[in-house]
N, C-alpha and C positions, 0 to 999 in steps of 0.2 A: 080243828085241822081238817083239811079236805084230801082223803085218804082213800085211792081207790076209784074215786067217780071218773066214768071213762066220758068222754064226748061224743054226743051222738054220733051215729056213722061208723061205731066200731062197737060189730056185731061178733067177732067168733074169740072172745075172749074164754077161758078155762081151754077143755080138751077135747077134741071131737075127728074124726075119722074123716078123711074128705075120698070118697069114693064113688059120691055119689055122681051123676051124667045131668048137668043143668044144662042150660041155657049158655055157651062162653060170652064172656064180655067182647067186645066190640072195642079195637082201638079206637075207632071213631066215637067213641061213646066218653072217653077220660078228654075234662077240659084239662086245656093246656092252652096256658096264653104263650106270646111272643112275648119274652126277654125285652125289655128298654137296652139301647144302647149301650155301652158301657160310660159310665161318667164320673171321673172320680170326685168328691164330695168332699169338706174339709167338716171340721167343728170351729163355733168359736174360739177356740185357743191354734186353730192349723194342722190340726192335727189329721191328716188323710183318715177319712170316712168309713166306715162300711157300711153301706148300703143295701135293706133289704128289697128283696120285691115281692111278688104276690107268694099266696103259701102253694106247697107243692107239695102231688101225690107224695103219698109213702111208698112205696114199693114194698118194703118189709110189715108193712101192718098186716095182721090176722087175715083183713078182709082178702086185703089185695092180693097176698098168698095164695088165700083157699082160692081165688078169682081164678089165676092164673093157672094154678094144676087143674080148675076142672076144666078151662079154656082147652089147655094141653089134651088134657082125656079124649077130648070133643073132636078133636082133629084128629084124633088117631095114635095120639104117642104111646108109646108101650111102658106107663109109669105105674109102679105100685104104690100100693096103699101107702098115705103121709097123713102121719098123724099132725097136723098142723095148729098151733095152741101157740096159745102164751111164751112164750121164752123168755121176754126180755119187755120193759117196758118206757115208754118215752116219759118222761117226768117233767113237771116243772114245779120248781122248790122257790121260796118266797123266805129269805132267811131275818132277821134279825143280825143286829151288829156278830154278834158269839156264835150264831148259827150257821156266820159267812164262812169265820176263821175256820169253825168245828168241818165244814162241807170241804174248804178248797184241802185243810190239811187230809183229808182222805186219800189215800193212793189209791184204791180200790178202783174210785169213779172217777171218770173225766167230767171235767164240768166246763161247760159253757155259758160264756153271760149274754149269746143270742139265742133266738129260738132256732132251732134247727130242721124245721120244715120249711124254711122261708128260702126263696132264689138269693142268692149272692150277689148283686151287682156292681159292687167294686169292693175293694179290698180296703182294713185300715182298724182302727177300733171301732169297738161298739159304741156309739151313743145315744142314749136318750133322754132329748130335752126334757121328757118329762118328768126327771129323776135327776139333773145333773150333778153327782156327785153325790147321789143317794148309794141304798142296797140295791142293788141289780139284780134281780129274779137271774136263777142257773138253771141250766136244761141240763139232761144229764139221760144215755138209754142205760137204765140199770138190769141187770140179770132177775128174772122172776122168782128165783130166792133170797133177793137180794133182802134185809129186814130194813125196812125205811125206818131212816131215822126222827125223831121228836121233832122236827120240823113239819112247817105247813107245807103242802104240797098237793099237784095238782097229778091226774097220767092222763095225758092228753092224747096217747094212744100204745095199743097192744100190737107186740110184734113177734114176728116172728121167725127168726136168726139163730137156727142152733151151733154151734159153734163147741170144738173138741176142746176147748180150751173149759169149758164150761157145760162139764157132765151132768152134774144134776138132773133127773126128772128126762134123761134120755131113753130113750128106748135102746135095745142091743144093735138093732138093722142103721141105728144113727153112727157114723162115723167109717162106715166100710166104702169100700170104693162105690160101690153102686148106688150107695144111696146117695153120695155126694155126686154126682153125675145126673141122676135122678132130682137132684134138690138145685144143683147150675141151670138146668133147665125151665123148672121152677122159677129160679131167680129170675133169668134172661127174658123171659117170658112176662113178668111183673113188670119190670123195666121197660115193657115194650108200649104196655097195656096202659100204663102209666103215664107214657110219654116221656118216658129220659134217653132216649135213644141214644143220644148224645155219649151217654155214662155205659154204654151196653160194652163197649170195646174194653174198657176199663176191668171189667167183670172176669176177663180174659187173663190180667197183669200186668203190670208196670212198676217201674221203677221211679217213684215220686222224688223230687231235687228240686233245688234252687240255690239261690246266693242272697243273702243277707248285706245290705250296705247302708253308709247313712254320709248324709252330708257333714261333712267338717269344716268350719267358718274360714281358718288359716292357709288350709291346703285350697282352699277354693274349687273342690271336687268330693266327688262320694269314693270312701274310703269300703273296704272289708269289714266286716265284723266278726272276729275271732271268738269262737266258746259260747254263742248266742245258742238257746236249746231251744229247739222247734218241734213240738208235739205232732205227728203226723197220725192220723188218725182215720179210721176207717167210715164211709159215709154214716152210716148208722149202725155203726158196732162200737161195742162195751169197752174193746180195747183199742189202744195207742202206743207209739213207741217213739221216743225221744231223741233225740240224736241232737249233735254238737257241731255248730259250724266251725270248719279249716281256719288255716289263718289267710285263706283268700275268701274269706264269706262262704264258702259251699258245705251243703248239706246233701245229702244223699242216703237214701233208704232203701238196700240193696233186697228189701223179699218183696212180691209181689200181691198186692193187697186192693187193687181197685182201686175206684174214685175214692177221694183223699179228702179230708178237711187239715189245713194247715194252721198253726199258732207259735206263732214266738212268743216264750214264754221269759219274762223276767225272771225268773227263780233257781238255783240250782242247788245245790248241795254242802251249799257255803252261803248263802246268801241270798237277802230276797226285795227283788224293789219293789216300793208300795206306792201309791197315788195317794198320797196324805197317809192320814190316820191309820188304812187298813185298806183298800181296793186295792185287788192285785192283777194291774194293769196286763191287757195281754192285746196283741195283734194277728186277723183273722184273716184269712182266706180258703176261699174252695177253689180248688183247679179237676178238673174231669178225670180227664186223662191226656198226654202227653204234650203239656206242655208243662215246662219247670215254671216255677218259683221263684222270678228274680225280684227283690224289692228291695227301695231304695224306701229309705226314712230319711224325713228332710224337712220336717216342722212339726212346733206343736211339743206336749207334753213326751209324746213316744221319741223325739230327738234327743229330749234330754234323758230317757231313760236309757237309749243307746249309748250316750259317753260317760253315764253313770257306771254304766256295766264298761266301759271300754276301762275306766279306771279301778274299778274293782276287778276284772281279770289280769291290767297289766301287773296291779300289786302282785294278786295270789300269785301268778305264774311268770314270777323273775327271780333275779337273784338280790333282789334289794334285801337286807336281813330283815326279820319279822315278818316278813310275810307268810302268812297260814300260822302267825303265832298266838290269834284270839283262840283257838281250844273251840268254837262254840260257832254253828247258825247267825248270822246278825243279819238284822233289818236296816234297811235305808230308804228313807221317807223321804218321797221327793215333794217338794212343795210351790206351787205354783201360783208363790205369792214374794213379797220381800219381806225378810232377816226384818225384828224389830229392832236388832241392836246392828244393820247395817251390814253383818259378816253372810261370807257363804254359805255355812253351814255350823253345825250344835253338834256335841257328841252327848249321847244320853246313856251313860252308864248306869246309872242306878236309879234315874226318876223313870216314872212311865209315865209320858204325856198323855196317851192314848189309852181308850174305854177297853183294848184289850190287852194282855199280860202275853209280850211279846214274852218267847221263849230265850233268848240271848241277848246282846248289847244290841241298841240302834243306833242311829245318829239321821242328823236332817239333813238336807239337800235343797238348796231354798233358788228358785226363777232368778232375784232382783238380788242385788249390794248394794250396797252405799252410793254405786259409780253407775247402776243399770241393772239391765241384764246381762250374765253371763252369758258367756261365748261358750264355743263348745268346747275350748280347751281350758272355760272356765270351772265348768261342770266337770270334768276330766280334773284337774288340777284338787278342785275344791273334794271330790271325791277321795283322793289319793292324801288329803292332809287329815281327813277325819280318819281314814286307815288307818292311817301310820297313828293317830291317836289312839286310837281303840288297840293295835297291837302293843303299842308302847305302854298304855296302863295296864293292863292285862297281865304282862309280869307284874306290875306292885298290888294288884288286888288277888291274881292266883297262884302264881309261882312261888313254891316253897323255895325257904332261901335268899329272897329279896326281898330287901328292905321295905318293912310296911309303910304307908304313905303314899302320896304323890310327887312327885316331884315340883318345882319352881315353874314358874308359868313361863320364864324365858326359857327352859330346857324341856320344855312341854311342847310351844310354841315353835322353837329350835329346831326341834326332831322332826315336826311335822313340816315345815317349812324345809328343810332338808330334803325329804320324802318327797316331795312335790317337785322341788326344783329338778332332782336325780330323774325322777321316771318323767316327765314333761320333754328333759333332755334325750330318756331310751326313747319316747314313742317319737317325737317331733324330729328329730335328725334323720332317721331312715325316712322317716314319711315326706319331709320337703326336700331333704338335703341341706348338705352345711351349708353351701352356699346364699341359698332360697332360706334358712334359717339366720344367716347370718345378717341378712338385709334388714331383720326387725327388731337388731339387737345396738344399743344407745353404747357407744365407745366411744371415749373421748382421743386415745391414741390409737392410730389404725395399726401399729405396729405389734399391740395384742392380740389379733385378730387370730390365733392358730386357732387349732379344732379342739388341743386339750386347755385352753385359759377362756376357751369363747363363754360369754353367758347370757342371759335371757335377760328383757326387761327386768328394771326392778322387783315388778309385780313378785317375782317368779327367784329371783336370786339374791335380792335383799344388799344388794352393795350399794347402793344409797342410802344404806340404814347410821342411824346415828343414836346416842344414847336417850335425845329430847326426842323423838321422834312420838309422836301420837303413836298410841298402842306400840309402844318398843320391846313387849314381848315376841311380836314375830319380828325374829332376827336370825344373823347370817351363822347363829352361833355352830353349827354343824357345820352349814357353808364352809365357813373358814377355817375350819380345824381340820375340812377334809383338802381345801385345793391349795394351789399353788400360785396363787395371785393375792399381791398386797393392796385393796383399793386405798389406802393411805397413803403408798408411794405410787400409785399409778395416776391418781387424781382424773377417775375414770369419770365421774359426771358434774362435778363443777370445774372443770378445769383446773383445778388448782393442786400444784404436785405437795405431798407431806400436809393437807388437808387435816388439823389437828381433831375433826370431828371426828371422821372416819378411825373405823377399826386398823390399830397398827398387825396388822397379821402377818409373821413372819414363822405360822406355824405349818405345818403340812404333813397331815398323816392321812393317806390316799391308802386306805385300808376299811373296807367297809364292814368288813368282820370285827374290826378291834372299833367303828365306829358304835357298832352296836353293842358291845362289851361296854363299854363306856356307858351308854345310854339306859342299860335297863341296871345299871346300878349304881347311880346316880341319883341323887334328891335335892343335891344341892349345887349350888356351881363350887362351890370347895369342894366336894367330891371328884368334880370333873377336873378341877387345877391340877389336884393328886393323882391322878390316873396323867395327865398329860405332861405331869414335871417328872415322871416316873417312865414317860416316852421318849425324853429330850435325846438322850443317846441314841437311841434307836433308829428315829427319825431325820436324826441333825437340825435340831436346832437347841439352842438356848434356853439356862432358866430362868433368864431378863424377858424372853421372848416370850413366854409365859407368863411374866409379871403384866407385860407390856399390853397382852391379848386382853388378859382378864379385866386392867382397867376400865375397862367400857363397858365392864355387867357388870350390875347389885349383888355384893358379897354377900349371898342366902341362899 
């Protein structure tokens, strides 16, 4: 382990008094290149770049510090003695697979997968070919009692940032108005000497912000992104603070904190997207001072983490039933590759594919199907049927009271297919409009065409489904127990009216509370006959119509 070893150039490590009257540094003395252009960069897979450029002063390192107050002295400022030391130190960690998990699940420290002395020159993920798809070295400024943990690690420099939040090893004169006044001067001063001029205003306060968007394939524009958490964090300070975008994409960080480092974060409190196995993908930028944060994601792997998250938020936060009802954190591994059995996505309840012991259920998220690549309302859709999977087992594996077991793979497949069709129909209707929705949708009579009987391609609503159908476990069996259209008398896509393949559906219980009732106590489609012959009254209809429905599924 490399523990401690500082890099040349960083002299005033431990504690020491700066009183003394040197020589002040000379702004002309601190290199400072000129900035390249701004150019934004892609990866292989499209995915907007971030781009480092050359490395840059510290401003908070020991040295530059003690530089700066005795600069100050030298001039004449009227500053008292500052004990100038260690406070905090810049790190770089070299983790192992376990060492990754062990570091990011820390709330203590913020970690970085760039180095953080480097210029910024565009915004986007970190890559490096040299590693693609490896362990990522994390940077990380930890507090100087902080106890490093059994990992290799590097401190690539001592700094020095006291800060109330982090008393330790303070002296009594730290934290009163004078000394804080005394120590901005300090700061501003380092900053100058340094060459960040740029960032000096910052130092003063601002209010950091932006909008979160990304491209959606259907609407043929960049949409908001609702509940996205954006780590906002301070240039070279220990803490950060998280905040949630609106449901117009905006963020905003109402206390005043200086220059900012920016990160959309996949992860929240419910859930967490991974880049395969374990990398937990994040999106980077540095803004100075006053100007927001507006970005748009529009290719590449961080697109499809966007509508991964678009569909695991619309689940959590609707009123589709089961939603928020796994009990537990789950992971969702996006994979940027094709399904070997041809589908969207895996739900992995009980196996662990992966070399680490995720904490709750996951399930996968796969680029390619059978048909290509997913669209973005492929990713979105595929995301919302593994949901509704994982909530729907989840009673038969936790919930006291319900039948041990699984259920049938057409009332597995049903439910999840249900789930998909429902919330595809809340996000896409407001989002294009009926109309602009209506245009994509296969109707054989135009005379169905209202707002409550309208429906989605097949893909999406299953009314082209027949009993011989390749894989005829994804069926309309929800579908049609909830609406109000009979594709057997409508003869919606082969033209042909009273189609004796199609489902005779002449049931309609438009109730999503009693649909769920239904579903999580259920294991068999007899089950589900007896709940629905035990509706007839209720509903109006028949218990021929119920004989009639269920002929088209395997009595198990």
């Amino acid at each position: 382990m490399l523990g401690g070893a500082l890099l040349a150039g960083t002299f005033f490590a431990g504690c020491s008094t700066y009183d003394e009257l040197d020589e002040p540094m000379s702004e002309q003395n601190a290199t400072v290149e000129a900035a390249p252009l701004y150019v934004q960069a892609h990866t292989p897979d499209g995915d907007a770049m971030m781009v480092l450029g050359n490395a840059m002063p510290i401003p908070y390192s020991v040295q530059n510090m003690a530089a700066a107050y005795q600069n100050l002295r030298l001039s004449g400022a009227p500053l008292p003695p500052m004990n100038i030391r260690t406070t905090h130190r810049y790190v770089k960690f070299t983790p192992n697979a376990q060492q990754y998990e062990t570091l990011m699940n820390n709330t203590q420290i913020e970690f970085y997968n760039y180095p953080l002395d480097r210029e910024v020159l565009s915004e986007g993920i970190y890559y490096d070919p040299a590693t693609p798809g490896g362990i990522p070295a994390l940077y990380a400024v930890v507090n100087a009692t902080w106890t490093m943990p059994n990992v290799p690690y590097v401190v690539l420099e001592s700094l020095y940032h006291p800060q109330i939040e982090d008393p330790a090893g303070l002296v009594s004169a730290e934290g009163t108005p004078a000394f804080w006044e005394a120590f901005r001067s300090v700061e501003m001063r380092s900053f100058e000497l340094t060459g960040h001029h740029e960032k000096i205003g910052a130092l003063l306060g601002w209010n950091p912000s932006g909008t979160v968007n990304a491209w959606e394939d259907m609407a043929h524009r960049q949409i908001p992104l609702e509940g996205v958490k954006v780590r906002i964090g301070k240039w070279w300070g220990s803490k950060s603070t998280v905040v949630t975008t609106n449901a117009s994409g905006v963020f905003w960080r109402p206390e005043l904190i200086g220059p900012a480092r920016y990160t959309i974060l996949w992860e929240n409190e419910y859930s967490s997207i991974r880049e395969g196995d374990l990398l937990r993908p994040a999106y980077h930028n540095f803004e100075p001072v006053g100007v927001s944060w507006d970005v748009l994601i529009d290719g590449g792997k961080t697109l499809r983490y966007a509508h991964v998250h678009r569909g695991l938020h619309r689940y959590r936060h609707t009123n589709f039933p089961g939603a928020g009802a796994t009990g537990m954190k789950y992971t969702v591994r996006y994979r940027h590759s094709t399904n070997p059995r041809g589908i969207d996505g895996t739900l992995c309840m009980a196996q662990r594919l992966s070399p680490m012991d995720f904490p709750g259920p996951l399930f996968d998220i796969y680029k390619t199907n059978s048909s290509g690549d997913l669209s973005t309302i492929g990713i979105y859709g595929a995301t919302v049927h593994q949901l509704a999977h994982l909530s729907h087992l989840y009673q038969f594996m936790f919930q006291p009271g319900v039948p041990l077991g699984n259920p049938n793979n057409h009332i597995l497949e049903g439910w999840a297919c249900f789930a998909e069709k429902m919330l595809i129909t809340e996000a896409y209707v407001p989002l294009l409009g009926q109309n602009a929705f209506m245009a994509l949708i296969r109707y054989y009579d135009p005379a169905l065409m209202d707002y409550r009987l309208f429906e989605m391609p097949n893909t999406y609503n299953k009314q082209d489904w027949t009993p011989w159908v390749a894989h005829n476990e994804y069926c309309p069996l929800f579908i049609d127990l909830y609406d109000d259209s009979n594709q057997r008398m409508g003869g919606r896509y082969l033209g042909i009216s009273n189609y004796m393949g199609y489902v005779n559906d002449a049931i309609h219980i438009e109730d999503l509370d009693m649909m769920w009732h239904i579903v999580q106590n259920s294991k068999t489609m007899n089950d589900i006959m007896v709940f629905v012959y035990f509706m007839s009254t209720r509903f109006g209809f028949q218990l021929q119509d119920v004989d009639n429905f269920f002929s088209s599924y395997p009595q198990y």
